[in-house]
C-alpha positions as CSV (number, residue, x, y, z in Angstrom):
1,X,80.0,81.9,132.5
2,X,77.9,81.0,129.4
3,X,80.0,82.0,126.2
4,X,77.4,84.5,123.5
5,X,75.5,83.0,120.8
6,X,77.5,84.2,117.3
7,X,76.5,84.4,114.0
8,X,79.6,83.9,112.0
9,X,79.9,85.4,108.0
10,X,82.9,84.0,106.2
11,X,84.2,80.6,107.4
12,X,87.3,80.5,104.6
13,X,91.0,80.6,105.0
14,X,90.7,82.1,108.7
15,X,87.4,81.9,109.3
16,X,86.8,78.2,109.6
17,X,89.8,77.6,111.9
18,X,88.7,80.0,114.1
19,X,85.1,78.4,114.1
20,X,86.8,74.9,114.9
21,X,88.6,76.7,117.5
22,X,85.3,77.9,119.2
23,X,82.7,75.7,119.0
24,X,85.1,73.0,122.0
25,X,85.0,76.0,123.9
26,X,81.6,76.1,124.4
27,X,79.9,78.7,121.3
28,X,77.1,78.3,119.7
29,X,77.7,79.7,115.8
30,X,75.6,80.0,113.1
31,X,77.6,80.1,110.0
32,X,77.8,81.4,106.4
33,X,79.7,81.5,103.7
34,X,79.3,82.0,100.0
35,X,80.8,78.8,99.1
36,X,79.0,75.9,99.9
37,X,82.5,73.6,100.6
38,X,82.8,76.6,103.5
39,X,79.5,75.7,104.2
40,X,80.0,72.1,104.9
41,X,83.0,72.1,106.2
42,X,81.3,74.1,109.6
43,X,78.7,72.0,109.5
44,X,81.3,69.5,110.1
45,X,82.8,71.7,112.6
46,X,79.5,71.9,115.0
47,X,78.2,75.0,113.5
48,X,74.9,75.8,112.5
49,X,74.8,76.7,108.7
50,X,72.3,79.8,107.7
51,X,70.8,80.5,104.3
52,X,72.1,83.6,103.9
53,X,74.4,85.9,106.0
54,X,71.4,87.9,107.5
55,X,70.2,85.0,108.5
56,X,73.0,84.3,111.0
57,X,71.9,87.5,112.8
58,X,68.4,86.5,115.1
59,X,69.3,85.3,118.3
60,X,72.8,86.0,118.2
61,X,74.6,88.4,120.9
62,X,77.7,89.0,118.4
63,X,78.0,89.1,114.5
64,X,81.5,88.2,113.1
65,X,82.6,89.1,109.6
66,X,85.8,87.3,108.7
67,X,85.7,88.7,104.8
68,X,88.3,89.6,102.1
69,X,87.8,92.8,100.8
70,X,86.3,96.2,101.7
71,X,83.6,95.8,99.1
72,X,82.6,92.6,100.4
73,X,82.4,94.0,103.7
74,X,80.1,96.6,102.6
75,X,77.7,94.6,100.6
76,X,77.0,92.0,103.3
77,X,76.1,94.7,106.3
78,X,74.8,97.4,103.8
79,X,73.9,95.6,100.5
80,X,70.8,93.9,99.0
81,X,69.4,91.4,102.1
82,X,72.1,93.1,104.2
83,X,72.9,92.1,107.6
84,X,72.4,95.6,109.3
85,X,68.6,95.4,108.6
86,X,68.6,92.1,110.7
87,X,70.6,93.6,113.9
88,X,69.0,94.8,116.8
89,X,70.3,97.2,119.9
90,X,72.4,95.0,122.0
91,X,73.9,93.1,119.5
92,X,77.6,93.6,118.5
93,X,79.4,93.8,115.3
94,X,83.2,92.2,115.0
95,X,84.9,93.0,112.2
96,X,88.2,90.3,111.7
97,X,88.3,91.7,107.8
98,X,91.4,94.2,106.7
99,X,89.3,97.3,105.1
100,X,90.0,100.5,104.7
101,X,90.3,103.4,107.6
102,X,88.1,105.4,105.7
103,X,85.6,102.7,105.0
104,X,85.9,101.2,108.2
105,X,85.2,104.4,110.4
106,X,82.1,105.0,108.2
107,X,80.5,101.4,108.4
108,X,80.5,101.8,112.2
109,X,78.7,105.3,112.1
110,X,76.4,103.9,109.5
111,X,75.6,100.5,111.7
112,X,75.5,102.6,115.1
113,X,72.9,105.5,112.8
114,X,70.4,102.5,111.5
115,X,70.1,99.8,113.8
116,X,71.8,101.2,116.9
117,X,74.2,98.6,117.2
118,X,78.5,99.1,118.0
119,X,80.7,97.7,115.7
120,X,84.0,96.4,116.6
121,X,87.4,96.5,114.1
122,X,89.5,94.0,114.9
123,X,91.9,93.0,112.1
124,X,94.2,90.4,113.4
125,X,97.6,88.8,112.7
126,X,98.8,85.4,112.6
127,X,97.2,83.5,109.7
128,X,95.2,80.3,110.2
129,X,97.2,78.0,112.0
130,X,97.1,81.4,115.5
131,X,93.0,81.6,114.1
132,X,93.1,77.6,114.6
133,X,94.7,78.0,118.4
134,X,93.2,80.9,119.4
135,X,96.9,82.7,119.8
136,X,96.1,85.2,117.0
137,X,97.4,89.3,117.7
138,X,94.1,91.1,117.7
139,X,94.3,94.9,117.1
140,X,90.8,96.8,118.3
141,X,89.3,100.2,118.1
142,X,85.6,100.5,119.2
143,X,83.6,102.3,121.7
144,X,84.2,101.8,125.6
145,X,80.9,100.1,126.0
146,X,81.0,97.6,122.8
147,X,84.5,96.8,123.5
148,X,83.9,95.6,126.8
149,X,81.1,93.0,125.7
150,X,83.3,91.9,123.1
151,X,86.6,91.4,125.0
152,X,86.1,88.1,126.3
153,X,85.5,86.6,122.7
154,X,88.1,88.3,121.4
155,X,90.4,86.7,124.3
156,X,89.3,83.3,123.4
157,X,91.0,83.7,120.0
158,X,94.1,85.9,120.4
159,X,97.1,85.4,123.1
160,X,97.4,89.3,122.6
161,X,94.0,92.0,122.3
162,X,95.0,95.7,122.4
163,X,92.5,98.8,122.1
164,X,93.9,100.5,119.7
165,X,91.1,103.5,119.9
166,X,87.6,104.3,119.1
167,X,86.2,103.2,115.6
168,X,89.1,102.7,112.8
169,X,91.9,102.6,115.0
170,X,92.0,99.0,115.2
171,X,92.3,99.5,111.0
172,X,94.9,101.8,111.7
173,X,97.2,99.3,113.3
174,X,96.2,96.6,111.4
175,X,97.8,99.0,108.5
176,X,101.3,99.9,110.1
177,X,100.9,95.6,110.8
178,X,101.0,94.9,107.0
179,X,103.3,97.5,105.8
180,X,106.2,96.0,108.5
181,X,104.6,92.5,107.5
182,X,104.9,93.0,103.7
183,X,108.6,94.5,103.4
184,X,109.4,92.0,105.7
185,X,108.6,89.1,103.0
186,X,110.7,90.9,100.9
187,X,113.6,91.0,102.8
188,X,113.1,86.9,103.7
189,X,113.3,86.4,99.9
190,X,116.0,88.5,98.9
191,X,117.9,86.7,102.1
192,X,117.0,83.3,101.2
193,X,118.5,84.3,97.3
194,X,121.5,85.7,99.0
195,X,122.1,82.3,101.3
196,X,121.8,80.5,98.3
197,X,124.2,82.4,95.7
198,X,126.2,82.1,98.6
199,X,126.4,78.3,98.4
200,X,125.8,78.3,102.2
201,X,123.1,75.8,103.5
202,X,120.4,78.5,103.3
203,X,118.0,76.6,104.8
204,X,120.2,76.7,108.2
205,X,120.1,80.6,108.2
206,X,116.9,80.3,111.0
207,X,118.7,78.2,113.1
208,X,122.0,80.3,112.8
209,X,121.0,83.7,113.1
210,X,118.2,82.5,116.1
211,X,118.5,84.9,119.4
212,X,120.3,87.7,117.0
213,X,118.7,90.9,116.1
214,X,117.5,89.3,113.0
215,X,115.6,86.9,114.4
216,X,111.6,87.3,114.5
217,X,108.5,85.1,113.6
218,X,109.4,85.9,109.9
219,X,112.7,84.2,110.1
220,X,111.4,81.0,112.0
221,X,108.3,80.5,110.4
222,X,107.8,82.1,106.5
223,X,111.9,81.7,105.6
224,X,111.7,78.1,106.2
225,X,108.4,77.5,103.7
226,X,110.1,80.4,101.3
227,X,114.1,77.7,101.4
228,X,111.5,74.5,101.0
229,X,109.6,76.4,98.2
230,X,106.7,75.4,100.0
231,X,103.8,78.4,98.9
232,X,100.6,76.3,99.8
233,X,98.1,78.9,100.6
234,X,98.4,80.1,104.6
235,X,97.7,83.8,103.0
236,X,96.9,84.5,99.5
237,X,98.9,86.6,97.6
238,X,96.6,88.7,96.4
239,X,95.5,89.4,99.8
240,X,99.0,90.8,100.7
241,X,99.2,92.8,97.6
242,X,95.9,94.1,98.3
243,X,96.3,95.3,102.0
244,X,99.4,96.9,100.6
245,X,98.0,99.0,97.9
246,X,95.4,100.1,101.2
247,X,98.4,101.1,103.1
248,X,99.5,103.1,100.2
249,X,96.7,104.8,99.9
250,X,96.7,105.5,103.7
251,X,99.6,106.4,104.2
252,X,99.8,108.9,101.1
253,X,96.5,110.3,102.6
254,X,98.8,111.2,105.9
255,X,101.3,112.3,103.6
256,X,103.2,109.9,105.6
257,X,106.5,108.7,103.7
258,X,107.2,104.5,102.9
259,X,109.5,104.1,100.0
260,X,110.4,100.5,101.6
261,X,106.9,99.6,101.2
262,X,106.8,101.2,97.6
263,X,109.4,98.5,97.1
264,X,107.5,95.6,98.4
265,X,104.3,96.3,96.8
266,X,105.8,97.1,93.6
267,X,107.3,93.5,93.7
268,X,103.8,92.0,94.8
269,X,101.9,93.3,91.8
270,X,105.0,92.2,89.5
271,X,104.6,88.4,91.5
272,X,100.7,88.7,90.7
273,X,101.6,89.6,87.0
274,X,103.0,86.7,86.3
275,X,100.2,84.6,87.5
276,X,100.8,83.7,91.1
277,X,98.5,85.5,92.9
278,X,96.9,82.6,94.1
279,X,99.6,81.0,96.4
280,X,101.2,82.0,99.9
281,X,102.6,85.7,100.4
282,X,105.6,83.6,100.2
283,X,105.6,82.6,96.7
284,X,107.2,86.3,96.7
285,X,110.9,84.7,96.0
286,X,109.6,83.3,92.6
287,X,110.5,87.0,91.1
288,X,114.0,86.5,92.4
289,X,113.9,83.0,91.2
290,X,116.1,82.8,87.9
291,X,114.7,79.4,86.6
């Protein structure tokens, strides 16, 4: 079966993997990105390159936004030149970009009341080396109907897809995701400073502790970088911290009680203080660092 035409709006830390990932599989993207290296570097990848993020729309059976904030998210579909005016009923919207519930529920009402198209939220988990692979953990909420034309694109880049829900509930998920996600960096750290006071080889704790009840991605995979002080972007900082301070606000909404993730984020935005916003979530053991 003949794969959809996308049109494919942010091609950065997990966009452009999950471009290279596509385009061998037989998609035809049109790509855009704000930043012209982004730009190139699909170009390089087999991708068309647009002018302009509406322009990736014409032609196209399914939009992707891969973007880093809520605002951003807004102004492309609903901004100046926005991409809603250039969709059409058929087409699809996919969503990859952690937003708000709130914001999230109302962009698919908005696209479905203006150009009668279905949007699709599917934050995912994984970082860019599962977007590279296609093995990323994709967490939906849509209607019936614009799930289904979706769900064979979105199994080409996870190794797990679950329908979370109508509109939002993907969000939802993607929320409880990065509160577990976030305390869990914090425990890493504050192991990996334990192993170490201890004058243990703390960078054997993985390989000790494999198979236990302590074991988990987080142990195999961040730990290791975390012992090796390794905090070359995978996931910014400053992305963390900000999908924390969103499930803060979600979850005091709900009236819902996390004083672990209180904790965790309070310890982000004291890591982003001192100027390391710009590294890998797990640059998080610098503030238990004591040189």
């Amino acid at each position: 079966m003949a794969k959809p035409d996308l049109g494919y709006i942010g091609v950065g830390l997990m966009g452009l993997p999950m471009v290279r990932h596509l385009v061998p599989k037989g998609y035809r993207i049109t790509a855009y990105d704000i930043e012209a290296k982004q730009r190139a570097a699909a170009a390089d990848s087999g991708a068309t390159v647009a002018a302009s993020a509406k322009d990736c729309v014409p032609g196209t059976r399914i939009v992707v936004l891969n973007l880093p904030t809520t605002d951003a998210v807004g102004d492309v579909m609903f901004g100046s030149g926005g991409v809603a005016k250039a969709m059409t009923p058929g087409q699809v919207l996919v969503d990859f970009s952690t937003i708000t519930v709130e914001k999230g529920k109302a962009f698919a009402a908005r696209l479905l009341e203006e150009a009668g198209c279905g949007w699709v939220d599917a934050p995912v988990s994984g970082g860019p080396p599962a977007a590279g692979t296609g093995t990323l953990t994709v967490m939906a909420g849509g209607r019936a109907d614009d799930i289904a034309t979706v769900r064979p694109f979105l199994q080409d880049v996870s190794q797990r897809f679950t329908v979370m829900g109508e509109p939002g509930a993907g969000l939802a998920a993607k929320m409880i995701n990065q509160l577990i996600v976030g305390c869990g960096h914090v425990v890493m750290a504050e192991a990996l400073v334990l192993a170490e006071a201890a004058g243990i080889d703390a960078a054997r704790i993985p390989e000790c502790l494999a198979g236990g009840h302590a074991d988990g991605s987080l142990l195999q995979k961040l730990y290791p970088r975390m012992a090796a002080r390794e905090f070359a972007p995978q996931g910014y900082a400053r992305q963390l911290l900000k999908d924390l301070e969103m499930v803060t606000a979600f979850a005091a909404g709900l009236k819902a009680p996390t004083p672990m993730m209180g904790e965790a984020l309070h310890l982000y935005r004291l890591l982003a203080h001192l100027g390391h916003a710009e590294l890998d979530t797990s640059a998080i053991v610098k503030v238990f660092d004591r040189d």
